[in-house]
C-alpha positions in Angstrom: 11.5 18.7 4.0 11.4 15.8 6.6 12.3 12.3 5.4 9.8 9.6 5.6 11.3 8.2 8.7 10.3 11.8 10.5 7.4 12.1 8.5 6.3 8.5 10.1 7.6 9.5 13.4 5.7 12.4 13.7 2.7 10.6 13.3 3.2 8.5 16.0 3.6 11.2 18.0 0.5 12.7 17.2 -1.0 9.4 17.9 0.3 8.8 21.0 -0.4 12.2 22.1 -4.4 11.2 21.3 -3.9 8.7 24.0 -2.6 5.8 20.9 -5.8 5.9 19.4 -5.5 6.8 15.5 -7.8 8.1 13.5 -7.8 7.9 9.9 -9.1 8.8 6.7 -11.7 6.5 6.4 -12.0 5.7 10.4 -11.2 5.1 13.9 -8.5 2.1 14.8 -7.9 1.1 18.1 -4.8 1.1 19.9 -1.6 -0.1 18.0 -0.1 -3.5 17.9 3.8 -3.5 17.5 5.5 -6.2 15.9 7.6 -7.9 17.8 11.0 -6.9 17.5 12.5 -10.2 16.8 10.2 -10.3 13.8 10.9 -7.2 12.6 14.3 -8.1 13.0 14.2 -10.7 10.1 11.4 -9.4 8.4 12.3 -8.6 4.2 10.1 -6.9 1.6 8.4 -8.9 -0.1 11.0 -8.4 -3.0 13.5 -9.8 -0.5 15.1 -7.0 0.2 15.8 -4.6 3.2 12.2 -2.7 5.0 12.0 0.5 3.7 13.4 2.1 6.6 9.9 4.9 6.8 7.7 1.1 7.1 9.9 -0.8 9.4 9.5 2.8 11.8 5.8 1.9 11.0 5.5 -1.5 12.1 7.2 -1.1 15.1 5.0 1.0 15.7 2.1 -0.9 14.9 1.7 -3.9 12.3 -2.1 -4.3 12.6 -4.1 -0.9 11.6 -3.0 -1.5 8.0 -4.0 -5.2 7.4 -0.4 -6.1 5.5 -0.3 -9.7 6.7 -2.3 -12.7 7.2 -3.0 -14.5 9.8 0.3 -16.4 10.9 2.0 -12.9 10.2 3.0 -13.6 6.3 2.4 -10.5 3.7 -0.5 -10.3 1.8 1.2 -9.3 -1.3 -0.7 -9.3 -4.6 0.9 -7.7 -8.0 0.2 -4.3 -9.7 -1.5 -7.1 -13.0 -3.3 -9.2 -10.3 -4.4 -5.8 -8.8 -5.0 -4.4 -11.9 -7.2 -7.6 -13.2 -9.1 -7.1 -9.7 -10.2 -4.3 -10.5 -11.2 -4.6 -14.0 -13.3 -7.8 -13.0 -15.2 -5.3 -10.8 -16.0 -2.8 -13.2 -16.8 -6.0 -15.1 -19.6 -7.2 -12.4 -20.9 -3.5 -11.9 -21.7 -3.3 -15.6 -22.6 -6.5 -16.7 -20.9 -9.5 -18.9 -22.8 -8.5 -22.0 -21.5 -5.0 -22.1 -17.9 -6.0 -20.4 -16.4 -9.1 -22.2 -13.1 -10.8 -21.9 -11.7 -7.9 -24.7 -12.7 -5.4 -22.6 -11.1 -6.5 -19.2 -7.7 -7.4 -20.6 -7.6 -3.6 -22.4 -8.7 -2.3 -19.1 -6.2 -4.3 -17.2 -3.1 -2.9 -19.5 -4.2 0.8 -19.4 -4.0 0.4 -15.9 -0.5 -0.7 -16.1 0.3 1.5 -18.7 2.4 4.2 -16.4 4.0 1.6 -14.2 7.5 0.9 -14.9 8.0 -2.7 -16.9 9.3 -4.0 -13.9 6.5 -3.2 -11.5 3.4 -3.8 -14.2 4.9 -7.1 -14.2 5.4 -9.5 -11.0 7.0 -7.3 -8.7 5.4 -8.0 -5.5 2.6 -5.5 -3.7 0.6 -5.3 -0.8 -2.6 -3.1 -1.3 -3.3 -1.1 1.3 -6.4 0.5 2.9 -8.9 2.2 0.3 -10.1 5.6 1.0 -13.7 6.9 -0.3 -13.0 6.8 -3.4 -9.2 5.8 -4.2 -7.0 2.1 -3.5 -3.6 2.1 -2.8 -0.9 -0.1 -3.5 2.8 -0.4 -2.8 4.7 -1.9 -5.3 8.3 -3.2 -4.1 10.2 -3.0 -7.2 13.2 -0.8 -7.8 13.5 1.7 -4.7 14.7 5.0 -4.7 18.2 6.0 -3.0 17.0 6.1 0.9 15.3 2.4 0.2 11.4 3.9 -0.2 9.0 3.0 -2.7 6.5 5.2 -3.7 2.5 4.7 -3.5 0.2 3.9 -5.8 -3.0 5.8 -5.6 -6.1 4.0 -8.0 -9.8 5.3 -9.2 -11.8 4.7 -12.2 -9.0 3.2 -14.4 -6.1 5.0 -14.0 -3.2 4.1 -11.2 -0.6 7.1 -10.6 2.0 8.1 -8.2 -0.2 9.3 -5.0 2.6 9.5 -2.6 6.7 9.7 -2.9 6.8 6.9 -0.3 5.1 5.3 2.9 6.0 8.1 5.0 3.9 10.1 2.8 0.8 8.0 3.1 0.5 8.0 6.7 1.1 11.3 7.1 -1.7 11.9 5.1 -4.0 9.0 6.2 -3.3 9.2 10.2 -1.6 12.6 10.7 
């Protein structure tokens, strides 16, 4: 089984071989944009730890396809509750106040969390990433496994579950 740095590699591959344009689940992204290697250099989670080594292969790769940071090149982290209460609020406008109250959204929100370990329902920091059809994702940076990868979070109509073991997973799967 290849590791998530391979897995990550061999994506880039492919994508290079398609003259570095990528196309993914839910579209077509132009060429890459590395970050600079100075940056990377001194860039941490944003739990303050060490990259996962499969996204630092990632970013220098390209940090831009996957809309992690803002504009002056800061993550965009949210957490799996502030997540979690986005989405409820959205079930919340689709159906109406009357029949979605303030009850409602706050059960919603902790069935939600219910599988996440205490830690990560919590304020562990997140970043969501790009949403497919029909699923978000969200990668939650709280206790990592031995080679330093977190796993994904894959979300649809209420329930958030493990989607992939880590980020080398989810681009395979979204770019490869």
């Amino acid at each position: 089984m290849p590791t998530p740095v391979q897995l990550v590699q061999t994506v880039i591959d492919t994508i290079r071989a398609r003259d570095g344009v990528a196309r993914g689940v839910c579209g077509t992204w132009s060429e890459p944009t590395p970050m600079p290697a100075e940056h990377l250099a001194s860039l941490r989670a944003p739990n303050g730890k060490a990259l996962p080594p499969a996204l630092a292969a990632w970013l220098a790769f390209d940090a831009s396809w996957l809309d992690l940071f803002d504009g002056a090149g800061r993550w965009r982290t949210t957490t799996a509750r502030d997540f979690a209460v986005a989405e409820a609020a959205e079930v919340a406008e689709e159906l109406g106040e009357e029949e979605f109250d303030d009850e409602a959204i706050f059960g919603m929100v902790e069935a939600i969390l219910e599988g996440l370990p205490r830690a990560a329902a919590g304020k562990a920091p997140a970043v969501r990433l790009p949403d497919s059809a029909s699923q978000a994702h969200i990668l939650i940076f709280d206790v990592p496994d031995g080679d330093g990868e977190y796993p994904m979070w894959g979300y649809e109509k209420g329930e958030l579950w493990i989607k992939y073991k880590n980020f080398g997973e989810f681009v395979a799967h979204w770019f490869g």
